[in-house]
N, CA, C, O and CB atoms as a CASP TS submission, in Angstrom:
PFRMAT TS
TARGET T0000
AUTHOR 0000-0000-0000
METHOD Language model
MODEL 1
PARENT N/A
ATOM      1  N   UNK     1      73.483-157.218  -2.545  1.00  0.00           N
ATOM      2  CA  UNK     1      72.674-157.378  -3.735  1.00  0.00           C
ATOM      3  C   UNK     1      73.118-158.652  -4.443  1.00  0.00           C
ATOM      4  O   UNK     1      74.336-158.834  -4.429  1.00  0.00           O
ATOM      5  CB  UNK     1      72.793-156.140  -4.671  1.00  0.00           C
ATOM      6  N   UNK     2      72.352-159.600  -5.079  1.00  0.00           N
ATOM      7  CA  UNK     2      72.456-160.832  -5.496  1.00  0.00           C
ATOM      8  C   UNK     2      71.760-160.724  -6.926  1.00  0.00           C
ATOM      9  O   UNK     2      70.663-160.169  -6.985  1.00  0.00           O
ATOM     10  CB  UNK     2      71.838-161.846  -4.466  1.00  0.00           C
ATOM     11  N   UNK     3      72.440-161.308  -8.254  1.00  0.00           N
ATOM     12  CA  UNK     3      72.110-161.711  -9.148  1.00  0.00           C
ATOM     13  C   UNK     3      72.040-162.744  -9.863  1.00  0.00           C
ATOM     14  O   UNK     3      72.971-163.548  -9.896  1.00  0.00           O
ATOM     15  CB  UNK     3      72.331-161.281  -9.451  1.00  0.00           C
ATOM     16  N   UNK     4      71.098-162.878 -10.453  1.00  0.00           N
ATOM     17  CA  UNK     4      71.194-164.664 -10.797  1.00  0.00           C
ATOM     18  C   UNK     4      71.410-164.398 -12.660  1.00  0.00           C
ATOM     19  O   UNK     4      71.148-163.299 -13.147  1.00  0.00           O
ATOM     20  CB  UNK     4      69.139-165.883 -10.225  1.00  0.00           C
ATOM     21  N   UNK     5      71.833-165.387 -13.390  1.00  0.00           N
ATOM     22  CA  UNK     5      71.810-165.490 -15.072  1.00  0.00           C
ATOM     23  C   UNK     5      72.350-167.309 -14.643  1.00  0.00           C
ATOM     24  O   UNK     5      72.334-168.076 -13.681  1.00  0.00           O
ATOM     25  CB  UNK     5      73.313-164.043 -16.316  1.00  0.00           C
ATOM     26  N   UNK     6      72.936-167.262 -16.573  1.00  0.00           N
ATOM     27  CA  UNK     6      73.128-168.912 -17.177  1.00  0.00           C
ATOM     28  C   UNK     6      74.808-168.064 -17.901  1.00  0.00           C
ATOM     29  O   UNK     6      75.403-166.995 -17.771  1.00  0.00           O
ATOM     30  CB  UNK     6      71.335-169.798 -18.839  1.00  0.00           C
ATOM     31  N   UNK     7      74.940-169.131 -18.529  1.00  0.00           N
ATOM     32  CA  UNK     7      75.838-169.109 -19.489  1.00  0.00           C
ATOM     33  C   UNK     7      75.749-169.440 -20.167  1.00  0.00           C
ATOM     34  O   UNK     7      75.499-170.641 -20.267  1.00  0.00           O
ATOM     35  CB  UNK     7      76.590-169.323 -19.496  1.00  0.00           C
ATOM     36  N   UNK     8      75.881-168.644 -21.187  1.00  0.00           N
ATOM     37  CA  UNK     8      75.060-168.929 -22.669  1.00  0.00           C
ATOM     38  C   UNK     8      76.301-168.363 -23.509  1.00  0.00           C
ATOM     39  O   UNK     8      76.370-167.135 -23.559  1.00  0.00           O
ATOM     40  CB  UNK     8      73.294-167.924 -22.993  1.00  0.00           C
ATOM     41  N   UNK     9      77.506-169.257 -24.321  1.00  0.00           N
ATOM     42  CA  UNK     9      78.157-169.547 -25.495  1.00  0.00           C
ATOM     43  C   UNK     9      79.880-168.837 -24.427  1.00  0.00           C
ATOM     44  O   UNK     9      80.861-168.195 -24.802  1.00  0.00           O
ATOM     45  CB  UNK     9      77.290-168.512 -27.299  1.00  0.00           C
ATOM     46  N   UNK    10      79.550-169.284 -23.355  1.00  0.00           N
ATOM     47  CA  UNK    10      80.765-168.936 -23.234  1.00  0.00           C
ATOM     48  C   UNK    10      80.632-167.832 -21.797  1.00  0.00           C
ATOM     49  O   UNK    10      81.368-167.637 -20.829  1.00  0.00           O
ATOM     50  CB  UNK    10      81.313-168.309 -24.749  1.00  0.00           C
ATOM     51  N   UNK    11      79.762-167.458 -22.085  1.00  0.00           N
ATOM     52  CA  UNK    11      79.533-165.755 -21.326  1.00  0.00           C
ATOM     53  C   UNK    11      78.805-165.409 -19.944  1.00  0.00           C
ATOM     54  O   UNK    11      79.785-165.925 -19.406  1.00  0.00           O
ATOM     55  CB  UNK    11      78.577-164.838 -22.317  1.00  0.00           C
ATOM     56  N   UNK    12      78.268-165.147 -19.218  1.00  0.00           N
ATOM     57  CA  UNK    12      77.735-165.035 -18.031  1.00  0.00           C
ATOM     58  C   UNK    12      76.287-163.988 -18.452  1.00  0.00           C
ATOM     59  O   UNK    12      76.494-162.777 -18.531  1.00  0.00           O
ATOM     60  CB  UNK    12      78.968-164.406 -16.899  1.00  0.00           C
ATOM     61  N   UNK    13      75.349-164.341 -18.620  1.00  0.00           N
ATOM     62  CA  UNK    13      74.208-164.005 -19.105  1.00  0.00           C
ATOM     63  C   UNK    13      73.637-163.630 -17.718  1.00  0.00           C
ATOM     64  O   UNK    13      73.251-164.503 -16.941  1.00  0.00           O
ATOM     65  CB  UNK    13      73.490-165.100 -19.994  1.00  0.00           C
ATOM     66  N   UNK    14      73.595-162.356 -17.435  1.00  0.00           N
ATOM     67  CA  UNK    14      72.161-161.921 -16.323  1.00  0.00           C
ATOM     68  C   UNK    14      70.996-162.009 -16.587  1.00  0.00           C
ATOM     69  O   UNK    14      70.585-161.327 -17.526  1.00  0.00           O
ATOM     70  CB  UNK    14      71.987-160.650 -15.916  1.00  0.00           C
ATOM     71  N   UNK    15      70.049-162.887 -15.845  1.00  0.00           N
ATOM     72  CA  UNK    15      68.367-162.614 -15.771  1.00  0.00           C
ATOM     73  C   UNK    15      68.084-161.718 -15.092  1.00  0.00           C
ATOM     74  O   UNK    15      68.275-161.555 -13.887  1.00  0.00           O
ATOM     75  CB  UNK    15      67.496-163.597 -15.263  1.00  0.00           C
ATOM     76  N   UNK    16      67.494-160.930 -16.014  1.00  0.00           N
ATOM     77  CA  UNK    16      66.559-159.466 -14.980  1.00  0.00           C
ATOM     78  C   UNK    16      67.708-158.511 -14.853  1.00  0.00           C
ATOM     79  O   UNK    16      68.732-158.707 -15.508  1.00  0.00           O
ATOM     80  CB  UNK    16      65.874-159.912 -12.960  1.00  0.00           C
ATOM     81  N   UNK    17      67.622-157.765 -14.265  1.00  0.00           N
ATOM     82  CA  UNK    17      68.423-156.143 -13.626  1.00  0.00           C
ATOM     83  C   UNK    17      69.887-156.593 -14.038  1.00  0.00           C
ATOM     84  O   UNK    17      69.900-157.824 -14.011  1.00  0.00           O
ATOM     85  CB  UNK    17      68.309-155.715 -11.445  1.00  0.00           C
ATOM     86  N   UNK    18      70.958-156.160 -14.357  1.00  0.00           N
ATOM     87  CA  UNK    18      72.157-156.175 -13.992  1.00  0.00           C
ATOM     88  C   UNK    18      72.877-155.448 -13.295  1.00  0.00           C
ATOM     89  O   UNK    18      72.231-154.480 -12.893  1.00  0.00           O
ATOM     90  CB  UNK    18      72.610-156.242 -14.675  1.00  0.00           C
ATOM     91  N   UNK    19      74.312-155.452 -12.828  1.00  0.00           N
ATOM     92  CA  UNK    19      75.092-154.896 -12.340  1.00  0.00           C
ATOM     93  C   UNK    19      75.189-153.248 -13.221  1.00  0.00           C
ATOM     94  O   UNK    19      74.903-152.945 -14.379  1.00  0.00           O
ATOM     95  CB  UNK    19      76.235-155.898 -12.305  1.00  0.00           C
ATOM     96  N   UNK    20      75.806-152.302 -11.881  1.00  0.00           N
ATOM     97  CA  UNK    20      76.285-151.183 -13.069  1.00  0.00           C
ATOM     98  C   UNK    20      77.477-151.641 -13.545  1.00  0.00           C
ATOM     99  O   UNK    20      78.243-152.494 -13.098  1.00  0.00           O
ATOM    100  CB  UNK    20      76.541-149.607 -12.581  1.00  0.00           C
ATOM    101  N   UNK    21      77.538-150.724 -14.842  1.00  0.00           N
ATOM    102  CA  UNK    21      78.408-150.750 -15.641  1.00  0.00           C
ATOM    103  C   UNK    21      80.403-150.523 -14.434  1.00  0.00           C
ATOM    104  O   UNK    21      80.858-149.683 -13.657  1.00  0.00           O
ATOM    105  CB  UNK    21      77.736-149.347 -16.894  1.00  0.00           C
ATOM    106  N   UNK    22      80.844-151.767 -14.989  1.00  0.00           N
ATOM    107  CA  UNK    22      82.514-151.492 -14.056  1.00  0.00           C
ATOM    108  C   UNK    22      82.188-152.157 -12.658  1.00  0.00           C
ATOM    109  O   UNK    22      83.080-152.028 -11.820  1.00  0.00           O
ATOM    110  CB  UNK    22      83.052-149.437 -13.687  1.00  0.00           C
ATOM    111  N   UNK    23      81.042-152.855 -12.266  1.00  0.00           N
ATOM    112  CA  UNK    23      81.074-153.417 -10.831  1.00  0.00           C
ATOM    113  C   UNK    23      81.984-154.479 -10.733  1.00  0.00           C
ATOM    114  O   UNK    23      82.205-155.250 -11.666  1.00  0.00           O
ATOM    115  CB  UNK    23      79.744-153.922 -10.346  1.00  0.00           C
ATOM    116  N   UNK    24      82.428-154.532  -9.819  1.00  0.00           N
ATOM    117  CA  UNK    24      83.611-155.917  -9.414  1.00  0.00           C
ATOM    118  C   UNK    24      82.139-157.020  -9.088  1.00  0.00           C
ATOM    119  O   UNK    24      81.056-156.667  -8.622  1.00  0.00           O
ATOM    120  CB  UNK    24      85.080-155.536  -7.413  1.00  0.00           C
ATOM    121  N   UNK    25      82.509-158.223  -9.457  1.00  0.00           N
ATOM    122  CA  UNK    25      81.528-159.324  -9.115  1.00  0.00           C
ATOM    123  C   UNK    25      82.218-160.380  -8.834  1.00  0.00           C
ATOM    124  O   UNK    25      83.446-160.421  -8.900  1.00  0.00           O
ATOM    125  CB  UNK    25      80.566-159.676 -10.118  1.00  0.00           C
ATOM    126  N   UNK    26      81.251-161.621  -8.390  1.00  0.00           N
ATOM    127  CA  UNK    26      82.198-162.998  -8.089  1.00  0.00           C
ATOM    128  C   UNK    26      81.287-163.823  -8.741  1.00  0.00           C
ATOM    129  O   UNK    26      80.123-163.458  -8.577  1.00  0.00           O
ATOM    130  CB  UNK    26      82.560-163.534  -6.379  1.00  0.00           C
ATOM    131  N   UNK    27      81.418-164.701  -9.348  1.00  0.00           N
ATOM    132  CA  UNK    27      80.462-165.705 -10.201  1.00  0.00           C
ATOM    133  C   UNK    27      80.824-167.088  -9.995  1.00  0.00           C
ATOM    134  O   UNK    27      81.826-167.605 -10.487  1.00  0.00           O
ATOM    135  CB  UNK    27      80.531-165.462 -11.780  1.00  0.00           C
ATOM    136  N   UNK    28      79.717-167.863  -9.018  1.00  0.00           N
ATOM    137  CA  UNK    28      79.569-169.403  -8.623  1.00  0.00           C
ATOM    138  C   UNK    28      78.436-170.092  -9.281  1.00  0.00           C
ATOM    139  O   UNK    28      77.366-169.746  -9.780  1.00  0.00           O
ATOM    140  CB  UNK    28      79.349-169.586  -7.085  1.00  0.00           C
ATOM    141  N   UNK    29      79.065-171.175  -9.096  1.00  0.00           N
ATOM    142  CA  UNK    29      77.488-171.638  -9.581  1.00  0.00           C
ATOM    143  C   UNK    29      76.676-172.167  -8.844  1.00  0.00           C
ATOM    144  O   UNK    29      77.214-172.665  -7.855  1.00  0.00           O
ATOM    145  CB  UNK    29      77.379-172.521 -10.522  1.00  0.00           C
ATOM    146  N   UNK    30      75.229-172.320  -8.904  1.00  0.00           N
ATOM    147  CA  UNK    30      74.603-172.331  -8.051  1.00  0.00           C
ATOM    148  C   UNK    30      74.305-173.905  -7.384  1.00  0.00           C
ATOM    149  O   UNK    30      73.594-174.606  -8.105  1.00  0.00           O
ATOM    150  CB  UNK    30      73.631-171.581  -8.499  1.00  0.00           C
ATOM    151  N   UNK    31      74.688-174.425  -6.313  1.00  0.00           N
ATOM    152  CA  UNK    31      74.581-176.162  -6.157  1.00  0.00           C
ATOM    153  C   UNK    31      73.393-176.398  -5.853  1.00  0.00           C
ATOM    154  O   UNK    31      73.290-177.617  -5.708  1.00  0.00           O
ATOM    155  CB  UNK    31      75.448-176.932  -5.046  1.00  0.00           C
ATOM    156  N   UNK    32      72.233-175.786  -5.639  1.00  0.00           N
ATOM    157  CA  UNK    32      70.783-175.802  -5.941  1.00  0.00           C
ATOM    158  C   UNK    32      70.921-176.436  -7.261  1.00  0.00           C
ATOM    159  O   UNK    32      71.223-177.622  -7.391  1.00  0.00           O
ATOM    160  CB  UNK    32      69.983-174.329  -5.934  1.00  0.00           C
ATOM    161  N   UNK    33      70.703-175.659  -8.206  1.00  0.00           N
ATOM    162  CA  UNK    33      70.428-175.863  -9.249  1.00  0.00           C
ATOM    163  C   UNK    33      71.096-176.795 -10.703  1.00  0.00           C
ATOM    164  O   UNK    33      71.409-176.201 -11.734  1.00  0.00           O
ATOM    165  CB  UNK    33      70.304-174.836  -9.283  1.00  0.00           C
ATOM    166  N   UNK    34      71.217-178.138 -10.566  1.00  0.00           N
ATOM    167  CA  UNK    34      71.387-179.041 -11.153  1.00  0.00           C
ATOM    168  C   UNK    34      71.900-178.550 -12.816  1.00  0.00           C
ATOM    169  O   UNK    34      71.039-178.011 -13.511  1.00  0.00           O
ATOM    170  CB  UNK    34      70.163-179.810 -10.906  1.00  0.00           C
ATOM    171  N   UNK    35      73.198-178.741 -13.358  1.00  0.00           N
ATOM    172  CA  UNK    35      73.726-178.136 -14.613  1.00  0.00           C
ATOM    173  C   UNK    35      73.250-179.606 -15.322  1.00  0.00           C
ATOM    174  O   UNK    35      73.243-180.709 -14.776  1.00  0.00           O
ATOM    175  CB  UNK    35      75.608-177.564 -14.658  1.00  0.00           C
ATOM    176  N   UNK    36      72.876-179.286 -16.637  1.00  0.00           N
ATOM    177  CA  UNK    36      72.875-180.419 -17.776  1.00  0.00           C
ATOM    178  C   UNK    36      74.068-181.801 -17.764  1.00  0.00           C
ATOM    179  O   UNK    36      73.893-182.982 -18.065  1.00  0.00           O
ATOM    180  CB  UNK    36      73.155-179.523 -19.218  1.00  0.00           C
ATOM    181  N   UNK    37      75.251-181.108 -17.307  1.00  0.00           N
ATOM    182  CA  UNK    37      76.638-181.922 -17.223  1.00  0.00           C
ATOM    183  C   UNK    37      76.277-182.918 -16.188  1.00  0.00           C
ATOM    184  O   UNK    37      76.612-184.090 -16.359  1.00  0.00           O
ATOM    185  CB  UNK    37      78.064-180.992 -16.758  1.00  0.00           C
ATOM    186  N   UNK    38      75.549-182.516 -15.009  1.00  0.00           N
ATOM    187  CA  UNK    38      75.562-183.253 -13.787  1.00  0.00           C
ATOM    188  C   UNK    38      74.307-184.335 -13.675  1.00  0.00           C
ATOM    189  O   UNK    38      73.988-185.103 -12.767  1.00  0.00           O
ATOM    190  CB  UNK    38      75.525-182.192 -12.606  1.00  0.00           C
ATOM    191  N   UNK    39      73.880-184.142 -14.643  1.00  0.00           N
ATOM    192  CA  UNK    39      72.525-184.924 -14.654  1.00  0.00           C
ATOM    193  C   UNK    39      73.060-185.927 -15.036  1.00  0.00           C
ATOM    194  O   UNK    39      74.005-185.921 -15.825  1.00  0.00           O
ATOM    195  CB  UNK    39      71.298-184.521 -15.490  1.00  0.00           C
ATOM    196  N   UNK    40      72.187-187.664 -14.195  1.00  0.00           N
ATOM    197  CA  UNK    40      73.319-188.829 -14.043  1.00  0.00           C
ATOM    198  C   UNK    40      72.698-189.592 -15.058  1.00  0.00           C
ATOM    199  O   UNK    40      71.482-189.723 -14.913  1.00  0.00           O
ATOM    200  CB  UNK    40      73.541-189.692 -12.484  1.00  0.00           C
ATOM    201  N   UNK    41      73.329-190.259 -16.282  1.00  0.00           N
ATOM    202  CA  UNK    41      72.748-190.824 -16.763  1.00  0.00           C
ATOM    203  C   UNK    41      73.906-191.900 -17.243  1.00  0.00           C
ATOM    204  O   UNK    41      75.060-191.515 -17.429  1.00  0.00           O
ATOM    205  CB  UNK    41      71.935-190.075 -17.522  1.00  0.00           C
ATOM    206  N   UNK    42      73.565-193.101 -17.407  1.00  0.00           N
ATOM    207  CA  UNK    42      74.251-194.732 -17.109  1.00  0.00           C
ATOM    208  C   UNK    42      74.460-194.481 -18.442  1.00  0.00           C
ATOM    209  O   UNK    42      73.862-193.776 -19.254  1.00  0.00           O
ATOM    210  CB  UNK    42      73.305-196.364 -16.519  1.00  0.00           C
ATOM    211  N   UNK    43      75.779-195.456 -18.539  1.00  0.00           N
ATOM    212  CA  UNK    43      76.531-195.181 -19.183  1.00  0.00           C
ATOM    213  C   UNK    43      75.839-196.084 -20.976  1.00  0.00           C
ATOM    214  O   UNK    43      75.790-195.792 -22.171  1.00  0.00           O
ATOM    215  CB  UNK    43      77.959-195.582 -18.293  1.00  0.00           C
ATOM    216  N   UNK    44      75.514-197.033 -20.237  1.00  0.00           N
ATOM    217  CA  UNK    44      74.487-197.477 -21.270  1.00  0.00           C
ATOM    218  C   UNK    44      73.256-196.361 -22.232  1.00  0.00           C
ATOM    219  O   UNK    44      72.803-196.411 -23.376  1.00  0.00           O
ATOM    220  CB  UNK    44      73.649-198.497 -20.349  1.00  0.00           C
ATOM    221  N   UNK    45      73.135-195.761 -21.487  1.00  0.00           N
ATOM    222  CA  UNK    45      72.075-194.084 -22.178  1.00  0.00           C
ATOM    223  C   UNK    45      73.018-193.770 -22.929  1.00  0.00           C
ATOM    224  O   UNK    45      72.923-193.731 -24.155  1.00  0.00           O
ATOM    225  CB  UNK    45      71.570-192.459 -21.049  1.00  0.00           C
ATOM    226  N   UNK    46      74.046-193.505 -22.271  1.00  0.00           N
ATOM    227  CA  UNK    46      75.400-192.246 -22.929  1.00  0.00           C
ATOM    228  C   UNK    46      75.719-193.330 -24.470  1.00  0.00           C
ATOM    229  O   UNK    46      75.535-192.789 -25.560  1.00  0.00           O
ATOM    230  CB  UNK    46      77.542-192.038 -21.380  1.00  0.00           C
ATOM    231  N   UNK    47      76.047-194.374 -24.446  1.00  0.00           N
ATOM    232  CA  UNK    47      76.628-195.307 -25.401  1.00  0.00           C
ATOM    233  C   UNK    47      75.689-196.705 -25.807  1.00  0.00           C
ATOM    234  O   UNK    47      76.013-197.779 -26.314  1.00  0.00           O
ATOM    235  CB  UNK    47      78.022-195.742 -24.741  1.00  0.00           C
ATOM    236  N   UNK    48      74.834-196.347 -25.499  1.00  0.00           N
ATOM    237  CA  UNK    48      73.958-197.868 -25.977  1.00  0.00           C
ATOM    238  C   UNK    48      74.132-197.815 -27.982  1.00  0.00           C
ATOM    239  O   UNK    48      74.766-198.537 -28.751  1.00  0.00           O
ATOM    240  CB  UNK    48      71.575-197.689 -25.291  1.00  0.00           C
ATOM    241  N   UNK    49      73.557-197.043 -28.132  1.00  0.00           N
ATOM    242  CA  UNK    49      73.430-197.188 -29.840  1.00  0.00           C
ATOM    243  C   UNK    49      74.653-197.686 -30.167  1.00  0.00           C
ATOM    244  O   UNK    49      74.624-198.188 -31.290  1.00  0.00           O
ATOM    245  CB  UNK    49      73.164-195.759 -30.772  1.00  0.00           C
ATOM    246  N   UNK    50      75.966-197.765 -29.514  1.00  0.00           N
ATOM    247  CA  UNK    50      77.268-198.324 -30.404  1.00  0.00           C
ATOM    248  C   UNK    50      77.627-199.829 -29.949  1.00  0.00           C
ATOM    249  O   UNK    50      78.590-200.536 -30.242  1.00  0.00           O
ATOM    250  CB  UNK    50      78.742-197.297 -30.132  1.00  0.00           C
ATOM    251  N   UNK    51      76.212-200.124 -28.911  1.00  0.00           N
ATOM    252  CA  UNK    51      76.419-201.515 -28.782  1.00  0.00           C
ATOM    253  C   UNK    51      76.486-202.598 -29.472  1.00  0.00           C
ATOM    254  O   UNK    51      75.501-202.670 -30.206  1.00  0.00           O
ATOM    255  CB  UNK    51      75.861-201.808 -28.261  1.00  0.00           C
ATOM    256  N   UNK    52      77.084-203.355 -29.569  1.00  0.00           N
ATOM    257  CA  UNK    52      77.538-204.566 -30.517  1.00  0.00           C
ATOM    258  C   UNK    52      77.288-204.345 -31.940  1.00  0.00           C
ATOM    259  O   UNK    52      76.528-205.001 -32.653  1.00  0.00           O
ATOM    260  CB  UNK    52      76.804-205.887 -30.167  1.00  0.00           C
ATOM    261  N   UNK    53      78.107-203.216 -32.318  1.00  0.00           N
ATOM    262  CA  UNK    53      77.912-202.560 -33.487  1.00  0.00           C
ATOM    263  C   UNK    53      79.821-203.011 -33.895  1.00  0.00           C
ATOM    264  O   UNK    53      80.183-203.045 -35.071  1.00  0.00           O
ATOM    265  CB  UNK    53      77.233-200.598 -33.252  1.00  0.00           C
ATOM    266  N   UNK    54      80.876-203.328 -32.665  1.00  0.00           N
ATOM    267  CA  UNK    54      82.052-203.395 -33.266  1.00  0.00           C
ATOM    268  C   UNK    54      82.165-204.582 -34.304  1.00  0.00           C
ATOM    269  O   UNK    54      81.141-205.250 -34.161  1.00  0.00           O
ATOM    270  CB  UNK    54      83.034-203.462 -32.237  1.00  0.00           C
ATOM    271  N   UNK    55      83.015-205.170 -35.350  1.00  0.00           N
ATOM    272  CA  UNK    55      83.136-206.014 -36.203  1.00  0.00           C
ATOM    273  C   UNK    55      84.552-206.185 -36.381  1.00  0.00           C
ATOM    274  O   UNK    55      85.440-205.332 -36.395  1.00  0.00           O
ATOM    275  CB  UNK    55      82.437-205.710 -37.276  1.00  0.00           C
ATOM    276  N   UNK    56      84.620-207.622 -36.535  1.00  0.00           N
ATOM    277  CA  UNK    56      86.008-207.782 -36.760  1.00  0.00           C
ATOM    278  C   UNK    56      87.370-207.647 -35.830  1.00  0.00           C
ATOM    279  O   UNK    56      88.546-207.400 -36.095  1.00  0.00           O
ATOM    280  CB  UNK    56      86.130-207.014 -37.627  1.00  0.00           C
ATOM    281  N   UNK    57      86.570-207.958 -34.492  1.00  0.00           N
ATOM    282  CA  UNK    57      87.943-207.961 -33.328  1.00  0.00           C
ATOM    283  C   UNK    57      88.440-208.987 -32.818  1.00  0.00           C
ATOM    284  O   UNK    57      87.480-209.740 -32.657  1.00  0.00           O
ATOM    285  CB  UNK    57      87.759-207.336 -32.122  1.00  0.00           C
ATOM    286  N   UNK    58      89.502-209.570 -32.403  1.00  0.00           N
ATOM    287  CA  UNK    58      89.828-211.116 -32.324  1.00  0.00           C
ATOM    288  C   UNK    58      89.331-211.354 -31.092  1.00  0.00           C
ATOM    289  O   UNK    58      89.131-210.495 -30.233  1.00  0.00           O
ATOM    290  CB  UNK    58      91.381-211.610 -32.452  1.00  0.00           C
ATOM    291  N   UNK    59      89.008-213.209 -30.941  1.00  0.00           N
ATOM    292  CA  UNK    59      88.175-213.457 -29.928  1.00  0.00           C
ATOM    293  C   UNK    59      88.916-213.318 -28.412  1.00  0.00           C
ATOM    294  O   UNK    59      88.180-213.593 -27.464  1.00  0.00           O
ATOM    295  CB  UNK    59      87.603-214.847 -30.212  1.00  0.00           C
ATOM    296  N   UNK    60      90.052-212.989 -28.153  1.00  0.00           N
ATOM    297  CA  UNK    60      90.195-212.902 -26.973  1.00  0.00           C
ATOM    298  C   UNK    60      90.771-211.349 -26.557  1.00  0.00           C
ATOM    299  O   UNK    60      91.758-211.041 -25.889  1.00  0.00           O
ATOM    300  CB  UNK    60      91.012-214.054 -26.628  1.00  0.00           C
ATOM    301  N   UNK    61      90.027-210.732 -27.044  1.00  0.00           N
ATOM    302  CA  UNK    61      90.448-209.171 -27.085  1.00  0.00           C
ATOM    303  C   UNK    61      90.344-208.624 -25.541  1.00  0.00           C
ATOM    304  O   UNK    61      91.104-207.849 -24.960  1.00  0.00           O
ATOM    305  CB  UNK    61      89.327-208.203 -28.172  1.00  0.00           C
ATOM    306  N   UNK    62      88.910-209.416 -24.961  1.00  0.00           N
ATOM    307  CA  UNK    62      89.090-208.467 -23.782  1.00  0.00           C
ATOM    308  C   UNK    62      89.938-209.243 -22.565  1.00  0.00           C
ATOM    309  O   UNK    62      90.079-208.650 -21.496  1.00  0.00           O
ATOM    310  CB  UNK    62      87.528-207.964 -23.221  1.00  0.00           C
ATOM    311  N   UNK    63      90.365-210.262 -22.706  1.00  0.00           N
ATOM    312  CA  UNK    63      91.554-210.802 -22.513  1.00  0.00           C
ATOM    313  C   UNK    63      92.653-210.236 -22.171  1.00  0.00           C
ATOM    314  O   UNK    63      93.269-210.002 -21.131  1.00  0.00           O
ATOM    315  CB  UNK    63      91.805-211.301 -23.326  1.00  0.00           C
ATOM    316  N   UNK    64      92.804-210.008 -23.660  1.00  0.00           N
ATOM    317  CA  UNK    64      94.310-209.875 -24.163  1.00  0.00           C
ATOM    318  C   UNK    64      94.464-208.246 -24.325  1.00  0.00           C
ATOM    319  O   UNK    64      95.303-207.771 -25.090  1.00  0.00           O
ATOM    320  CB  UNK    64      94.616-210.777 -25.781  1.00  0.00           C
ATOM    321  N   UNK    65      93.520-207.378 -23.484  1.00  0.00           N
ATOM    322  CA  UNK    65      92.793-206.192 -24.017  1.00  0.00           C
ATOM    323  C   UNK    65      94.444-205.282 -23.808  1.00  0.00           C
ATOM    324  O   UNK    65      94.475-204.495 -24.754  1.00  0.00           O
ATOM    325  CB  UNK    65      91.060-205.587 -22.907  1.00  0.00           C
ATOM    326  N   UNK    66      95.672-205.123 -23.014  1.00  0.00           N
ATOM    327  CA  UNK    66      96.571-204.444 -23.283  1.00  0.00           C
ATOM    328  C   UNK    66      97.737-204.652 -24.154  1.00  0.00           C
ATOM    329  O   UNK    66      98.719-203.968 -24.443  1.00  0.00           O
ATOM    330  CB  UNK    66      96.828-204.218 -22.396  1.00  0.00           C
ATOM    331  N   UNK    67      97.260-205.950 -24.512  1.00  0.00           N
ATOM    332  CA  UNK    67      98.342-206.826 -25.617  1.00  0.00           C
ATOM    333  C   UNK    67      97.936-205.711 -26.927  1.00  0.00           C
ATOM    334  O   UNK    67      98.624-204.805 -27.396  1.00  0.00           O
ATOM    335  CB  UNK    67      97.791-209.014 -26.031  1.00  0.00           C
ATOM    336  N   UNK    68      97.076-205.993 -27.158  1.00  0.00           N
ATOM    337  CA  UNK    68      96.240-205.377 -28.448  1.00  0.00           C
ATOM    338  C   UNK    68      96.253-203.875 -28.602  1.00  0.00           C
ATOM    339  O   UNK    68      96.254-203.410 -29.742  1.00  0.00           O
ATOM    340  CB  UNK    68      94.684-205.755 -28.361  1.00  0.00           C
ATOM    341  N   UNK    69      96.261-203.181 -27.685  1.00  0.00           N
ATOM    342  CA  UNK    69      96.291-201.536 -27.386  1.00  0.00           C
ATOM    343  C   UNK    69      97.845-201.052 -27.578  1.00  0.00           C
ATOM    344  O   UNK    69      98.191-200.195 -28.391  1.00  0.00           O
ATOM    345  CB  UNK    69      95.738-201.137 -25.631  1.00  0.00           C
ATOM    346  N   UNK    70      98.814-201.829 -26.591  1.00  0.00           N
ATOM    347  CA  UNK    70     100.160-201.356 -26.517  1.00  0.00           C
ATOM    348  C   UNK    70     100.669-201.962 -27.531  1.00  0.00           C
ATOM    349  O   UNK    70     101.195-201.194 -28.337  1.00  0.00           O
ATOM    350  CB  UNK    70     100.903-201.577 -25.311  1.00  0.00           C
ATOM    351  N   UNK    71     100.707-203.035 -27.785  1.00  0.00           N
ATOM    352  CA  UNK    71     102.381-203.812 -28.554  1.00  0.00           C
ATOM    353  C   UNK    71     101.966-204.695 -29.791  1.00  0.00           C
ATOM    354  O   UNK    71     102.513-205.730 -30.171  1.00  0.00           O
ATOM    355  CB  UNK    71     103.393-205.168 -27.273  1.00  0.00           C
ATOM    356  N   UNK    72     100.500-203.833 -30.518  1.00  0.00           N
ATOM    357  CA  UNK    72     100.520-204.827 -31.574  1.00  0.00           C
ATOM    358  C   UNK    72     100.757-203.659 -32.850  1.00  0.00           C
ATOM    359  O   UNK    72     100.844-204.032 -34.020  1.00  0.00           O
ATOM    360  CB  UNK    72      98.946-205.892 -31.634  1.00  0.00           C
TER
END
């Protein structure tokens, strides 16, 4: 017998019929079915709006980019 659900706030949500009450189960996820997380989107989508929005960084930052991170 096979059941399908989501996860919804944490929890393992059954669609349709469930298990009886006390059944031992195993819960995978399904590699059919594409999760929100896995959907590919460039990194530019993910972060465009904070593009050239920084101010005030010295001109050879990406340079000098571990000078500036570690030892200033």
């Amino acid at each position: 017998m096979e059941f399908t659900g989501h996860v919804q706030n944490g929890v393992v949500v059954f669609n349709g019929p469930t298990p009886a009450e006390g059944i031992a189960v195993r819960v995978a996820p399904d590699p059919i079915v594409p999760s929100q997380s896995t959907q590919s989107q460039s990194l530019f989508d993910i972060l465009g709006d904070l593009f050239g929005k920084a101010e005030g960084l010295p001109t050879d930052a990406a340079t000098n980019v571990d000078h500036y991170l570690y030892y200033k």
